[in-house]
C-alpha positions, 0 to 999 in steps of 0.5 A: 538495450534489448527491451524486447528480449529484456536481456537488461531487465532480468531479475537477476541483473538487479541489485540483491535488495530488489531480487530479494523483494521480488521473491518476497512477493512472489511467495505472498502471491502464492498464498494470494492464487491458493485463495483467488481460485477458490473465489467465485468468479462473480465477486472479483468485479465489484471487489475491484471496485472498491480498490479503483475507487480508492485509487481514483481518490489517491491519485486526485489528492497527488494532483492537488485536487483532495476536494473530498475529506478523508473521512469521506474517502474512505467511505466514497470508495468502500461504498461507492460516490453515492455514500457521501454527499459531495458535488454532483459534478465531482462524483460524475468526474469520479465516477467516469475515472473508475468506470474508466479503469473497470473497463480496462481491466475488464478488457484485460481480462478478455484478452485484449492484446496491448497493441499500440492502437489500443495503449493510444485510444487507452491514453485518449480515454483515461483522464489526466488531472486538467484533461486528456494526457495529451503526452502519451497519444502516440506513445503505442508502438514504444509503449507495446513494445515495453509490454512484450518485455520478458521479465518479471512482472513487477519489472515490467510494469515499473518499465512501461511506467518509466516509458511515460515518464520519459515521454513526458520529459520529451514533450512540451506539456508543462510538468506535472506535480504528479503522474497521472491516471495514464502511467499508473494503468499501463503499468497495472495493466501489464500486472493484471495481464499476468495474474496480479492484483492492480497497483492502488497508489498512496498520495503519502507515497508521492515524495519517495515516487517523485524522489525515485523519478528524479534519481540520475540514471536510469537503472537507479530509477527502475530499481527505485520503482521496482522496490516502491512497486513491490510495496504497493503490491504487497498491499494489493495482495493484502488486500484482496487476500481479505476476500472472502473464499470457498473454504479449502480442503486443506486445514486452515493454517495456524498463525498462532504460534508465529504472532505469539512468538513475535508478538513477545518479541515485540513486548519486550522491544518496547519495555527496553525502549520505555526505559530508555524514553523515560529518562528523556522525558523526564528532563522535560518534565519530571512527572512525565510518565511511560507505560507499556500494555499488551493484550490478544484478541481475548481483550482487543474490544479497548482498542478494536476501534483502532485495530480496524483503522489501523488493518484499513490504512494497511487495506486489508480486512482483520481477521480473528486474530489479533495480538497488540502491545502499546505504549503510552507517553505523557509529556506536560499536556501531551500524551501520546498512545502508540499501538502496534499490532499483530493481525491476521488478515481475512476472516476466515483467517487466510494465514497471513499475518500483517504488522500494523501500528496506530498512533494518537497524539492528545494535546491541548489542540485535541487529538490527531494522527501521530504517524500519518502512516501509508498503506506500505507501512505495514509487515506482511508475513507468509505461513513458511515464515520464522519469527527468528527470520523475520523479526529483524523486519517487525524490530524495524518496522517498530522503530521506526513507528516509535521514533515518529510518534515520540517525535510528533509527541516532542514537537507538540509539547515544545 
């Protein structure tokens, strides 16, 4: 393989699939640059901040190492380690691991060239899980030259990412039961050195990464990477498409007509699945009742609540539309209230539009997470977009919220 000249890492050496999620991307990250270069330049540090801390987080929770709630997270990194009382020992350890990676970007920024002296200090410097990731210390040359591949950008990281992995295999250090910080910031480096967001890593992701990891050759490992990557960019994007910006010349785009028409959709997808479920429901228990709502951002106040939960998971801040359809299911002493909502992302509202769920699950146990959902379960659409093009995308993503919510709700009446 010419790694070098990428001859076998062309875009359209890939499966259809994977150059299909490639190009979704791409037309997100247009709308992303519109907004970017309309930002002050000031803000983008501390912004990114709140993505490294979050990702700090992640990836301690992947080693096994969650010593902080989630309630905790979430507000350690929108805030910083100082907002949640936790050990002073723990919060230097994660303090060090974010101003590791601010500094990485920050040196990316400036130009730093990605030669093999620096990807080796870069692998001295950033923590492992148990320390130093004493496997990657003279993975530089390899390493560097992965990163000169010409490809698209998302290619090229999961490939220097699947260089650690490999060299990981090689060496003689015990396994670990994830990849530490140093193969998730070769590959985000490599996105930043091309003008994407930083890759922020879910630990409800670690067995389809670790699956991916473990497929059998090396071109279904990269392709498997590719696609896991585009997700966790696609939410990236989200992201940092919440920042606020200058406001344009140009008029702001309308979502409406787009989140009505497959909100709509959406409306009627669960009124047919409700009819259906309350047959099943019945035959457990005969009083069993199921019930579909919807409402608009005129109304959203009973559930706002939520919305914003449910806009967070998907890392994106909601903006001033916002369009739900819920289910709810009482089965015996459970009962189960399914959200799913059409949202715009940002305020000012940036013309993306995000398909988010939230599911609650109320038993004699109390109440809790129906879904357990990661920041890629999410349907993320572009202003270009139809509804008839892409509700095949939502009707998915809506059943396959319904499928594990009811099933948490069967399971727990059992």
């Amino acid at each position: 393989m010419n790694t070098r000249r990428g001859h076998d890492l062309a875009p359209t050496r890939f499966p259809d699939g994977v150059r299909r999620r490639l190009i979704s991307l791409d037309r997100l990250r247009e709308v992303w640059a519109d907004h970017q270069a309309r930002r002050p330049d000031h803000q983008w540090a501390e912004e990114r901040r709140r993505f490294f801390r979050r990702h700090v987080l992640e990836l301690r929770t992947l080693a096994g190492q969650a010593e902080v709630a989630a309630a905790d997270a979430a507000r350690l990194a929108a805030l910083g380690w100082d907002s949640a009382d936790i050990a002073d020992d723990l919060r230097d350890r994660l303090r060090a691991d974010e101003e590791a990676l601010v500094s990485m970007a920050e040196e990316c920024r400036s130009g730093q060239p990605l030669t093999p002296g620096y990807l080796d200090g870069l692998a001295r410097k950033l923590p492992g899980s148990d320390g130093p990731d004493a496997p990657f210390e003279h993975t530089g040359e390899d390493l560097a030259e992965a990163a000169a591949v010409e490809t698209h950008p998302l290619i090229r990281a999961a490939h220097l990412q699947l260089g650690c992995d490999r060299a990981l295999r090689a060496s003689s250090a015990p396994r670990p039961r994830a990849l530490g910080p140093f193969p998730w910031a070769v590959a985000s480096l490599s996105l930043i050195r091309s003008h994407y967001p930083p890759l922020v890593m879910d630990h409800r992701l670690a067995s389809l990464h670790g699956e991916v990891l473990s497929r059998p050759s090396e071109e279904e490992r990269l392709a498997g990477l590719v696609e896991l990557f585009a997700d966790l960019e696609t939410a990236a994007l989200r992201g940092e498409l919440s920042w606020t910006a200058r406001a344009s010349s140009r008029p702001p785009a309308n979502t409406a007509p787009l989140a009505i028409s497959l909100h709509r959709r959406l409306l009627e997808h669960l009124r047919a699945a409700s009819a259906s479920l309350r047959l099943v429901a019945r035959e457990i228990d005969p009083d069993a009742r199921v019930s579909v709502d919807a409402g608009d951002v005129c109304d959203d106040e009973r559930h706002r609540e939520r919305l914003d939960a449910a806009a967070e998971r998907a890392m994106f801040t909601r903006g001033p539309g916002c369009w739900w359809a819920s289910l709810e299911v009482r089965v015996d002493e459970g009962e189960l209230r399914l959200l799913i909502a059409v949202q715009d992302v940002g305020a000012p509202a940036t013309g993306v539009l995000a398909v988010t769920a939230d599911g609650r699950l109320v038993s004699e146990r109390g109440e809790r997470d129906a879904l357990d959902l990661a920041s890629t379960d999410c349907v993320t659409l572009i202003p270009t977009d139809s509804a008839g093009e892409r509700w095949p995308d939502v009707e998915r993503f809506a059943d396959d919220v319904v499928s594990r919510a009811v099933g948490a709700l069967m399971t727990a009446v059992r």
